[in-house]
N, C-alpha and C positions, 0 to 999 in steps of 0.2 A: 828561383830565389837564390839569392848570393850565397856564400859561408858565412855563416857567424864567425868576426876574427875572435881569434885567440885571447887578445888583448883587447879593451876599450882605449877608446879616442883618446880618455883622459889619461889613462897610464901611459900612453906613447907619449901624449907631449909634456907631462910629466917628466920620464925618465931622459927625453931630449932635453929638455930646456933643462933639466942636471947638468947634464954634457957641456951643451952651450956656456952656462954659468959655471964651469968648474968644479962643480960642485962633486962630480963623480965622474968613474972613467966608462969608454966602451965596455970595457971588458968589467968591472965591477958590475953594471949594469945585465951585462949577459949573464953573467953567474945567477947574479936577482931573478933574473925571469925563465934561465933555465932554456937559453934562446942563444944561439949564432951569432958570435959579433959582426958579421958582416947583416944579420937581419936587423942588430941595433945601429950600423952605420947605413943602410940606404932609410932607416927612419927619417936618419939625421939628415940626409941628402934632401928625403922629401919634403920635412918639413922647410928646408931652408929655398927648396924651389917653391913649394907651392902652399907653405907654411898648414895652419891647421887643418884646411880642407884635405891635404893628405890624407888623414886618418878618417873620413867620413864614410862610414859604412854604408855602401851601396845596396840597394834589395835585388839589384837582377846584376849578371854578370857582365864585363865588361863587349862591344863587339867592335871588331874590328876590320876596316875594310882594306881592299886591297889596292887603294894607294897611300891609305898613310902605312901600312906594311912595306911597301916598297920603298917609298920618302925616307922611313926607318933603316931599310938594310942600307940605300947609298950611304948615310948619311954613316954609318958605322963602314964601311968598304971606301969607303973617302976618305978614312983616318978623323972624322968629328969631336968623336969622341970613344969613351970605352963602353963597352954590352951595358953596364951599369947605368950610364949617364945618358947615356941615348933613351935605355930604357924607361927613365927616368920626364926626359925632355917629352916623348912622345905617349906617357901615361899609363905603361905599361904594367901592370901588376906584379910584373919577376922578371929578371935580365932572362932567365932560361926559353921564354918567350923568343923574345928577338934571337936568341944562339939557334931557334929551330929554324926561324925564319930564314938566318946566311946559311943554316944547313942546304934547306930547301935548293934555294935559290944556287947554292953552290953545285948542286947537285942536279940541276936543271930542272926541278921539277916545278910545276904551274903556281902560283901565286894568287890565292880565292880570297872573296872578303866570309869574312866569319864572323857568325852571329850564331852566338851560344845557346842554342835553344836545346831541345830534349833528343838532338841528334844520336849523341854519344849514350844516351840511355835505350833508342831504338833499334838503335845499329844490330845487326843481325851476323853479316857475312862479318866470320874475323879473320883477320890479316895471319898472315902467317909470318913468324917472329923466331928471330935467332935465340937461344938462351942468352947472349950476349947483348940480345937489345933489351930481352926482360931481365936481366939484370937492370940496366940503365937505367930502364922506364920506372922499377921499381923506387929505386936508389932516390930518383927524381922526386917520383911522388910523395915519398918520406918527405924528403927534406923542405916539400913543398906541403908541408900539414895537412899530407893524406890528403890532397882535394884529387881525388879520383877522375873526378869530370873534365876538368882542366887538362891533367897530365892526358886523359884518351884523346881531347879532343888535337893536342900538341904532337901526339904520336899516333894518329890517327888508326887509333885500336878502340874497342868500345870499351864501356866504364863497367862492361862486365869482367871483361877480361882484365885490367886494372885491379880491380878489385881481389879480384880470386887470384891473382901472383901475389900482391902484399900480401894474405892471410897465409899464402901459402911458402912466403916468404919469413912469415912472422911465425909460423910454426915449424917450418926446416932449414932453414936458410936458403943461402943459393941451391942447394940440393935439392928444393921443392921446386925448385922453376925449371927443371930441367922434362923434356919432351912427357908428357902423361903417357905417350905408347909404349916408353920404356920404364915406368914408373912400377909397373908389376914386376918387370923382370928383376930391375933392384930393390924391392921390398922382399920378392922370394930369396935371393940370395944372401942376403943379413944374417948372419947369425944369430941367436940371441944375445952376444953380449953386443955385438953391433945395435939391436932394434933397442936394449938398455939405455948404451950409451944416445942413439936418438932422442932417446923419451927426455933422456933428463939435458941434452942440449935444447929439445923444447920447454920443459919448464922452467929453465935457465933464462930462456929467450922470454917466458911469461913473468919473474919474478920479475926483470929486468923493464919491460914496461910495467908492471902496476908500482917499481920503485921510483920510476921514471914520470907516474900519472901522480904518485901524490908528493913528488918532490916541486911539480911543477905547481901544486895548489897551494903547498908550504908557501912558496915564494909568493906567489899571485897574492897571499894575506897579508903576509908581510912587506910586500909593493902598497898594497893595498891602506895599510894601518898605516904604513908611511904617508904616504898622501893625505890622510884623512889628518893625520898631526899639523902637516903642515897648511892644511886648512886652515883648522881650529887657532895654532899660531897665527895666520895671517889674518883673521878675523877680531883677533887679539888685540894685534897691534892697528888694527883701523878703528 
């Protein structure tokens, strides 16, 4: 089963068709929803390519095979367009997609078609990983609304392991992603005002998300009331 998006259908093309009609900027917009202006501009993109069916929540995940993957990379390694717009033309869920794809490919590795199934939940043998790539991997998943499944199957790690770096990321920071074999040695050697100073950069890092989870609801209501007014308005005036 797919993710439930963040946003419904209606507030995306809502806060687009603001845009379109003037009515409000990118970046007004992002503040409202507590969202990326580049996540409120490939809205704009999508719905201007492929208008409201953009936003239509799908129940299973997208799959994709391995010649439109390749179609894709020429098509960017041609100069067609940019990760964005390519992304865009060939239906892609997130440019970060296609950027693994010319990775791969740059890098000479095999080109599979992919279908999303409960691989990345099965998956057993894990890859072994620089702290520099779980950095990345992590950083990605963030930005990409925690979809865990996604980011493992793109980095072809399992969504266990995905998982347990964010938390472990969300309670230490990069300090948490660092080797588990050495993770005793430097818990033993902290001093206590070191293991202090931890505690409260992790409850720093927990205020900071539940200020962060209900700023995003503030807004979402008030997205939300706005809409409903201007309903009500246009029901008004018909």
């Amino acid at each position: 089963m797919g993710r439930k998006p963040k946003y419904t259908k209606e507030i995306k093309i809502n806060v687009v068709k603001q845009f379109l009609n003037g009515e409000n900027s990118i970046t007004s917009i992002a503040n409202d929803l507590s969202v990326n202006k580049s996540t409120v501009r490939r809205w704009v993109d999508e719905y201007r390519i492929n208008g409201e069916f953009s936003f239509q929540h799908r129940s299973k995940n997208k799959s994709y095979s391995k010649e439109l993957k390749e179609t894709a990379i020429q098509s960017y390694l041609n100069g067609e367009g940019s990760y964005n717009t390519i992304s865009l033309k060939y239906g892609l869920s997130n440019e970060s997609i296609l950027i693994n794809w010319v990775r791969k490919y740059n890098k000479h590795e095999p080109i599979k078609d992919y279908d999303p199934k409960g691989d990345v939940y099965m998956k057993t043998a894990r890859r072994k990983t620089t702290l520099e790539e779980r950095i990345e991997i992590v950083k990605r998943c963030i930005a990409n609304n925690n979809n865990y499944k996604e980011t493992a199957a793109l980095h072809d790690v399992s969504y266990a392991q995905v998982y347990g770096w964010a938390k472990k990321y969300n309670d230490f920071g990069e300090e948490g992603l660092i080797d588990g074999r050495g993770k005793k040695k430097i818990e033993s050697s902290l001093t206590e005002i070191e293991r202090l100073e931890r505690k409260v950069k992790q409850l720093e890092r927990e205020l900071e998300l539940k200020e962060r989870e209900e700023t995003v609801i503030k807004k979402l209501m008030e997205v939300e009331r706005r809409q409903s007014s201007l309903e009500q308005d246009k029901k008004q005036r018909t």
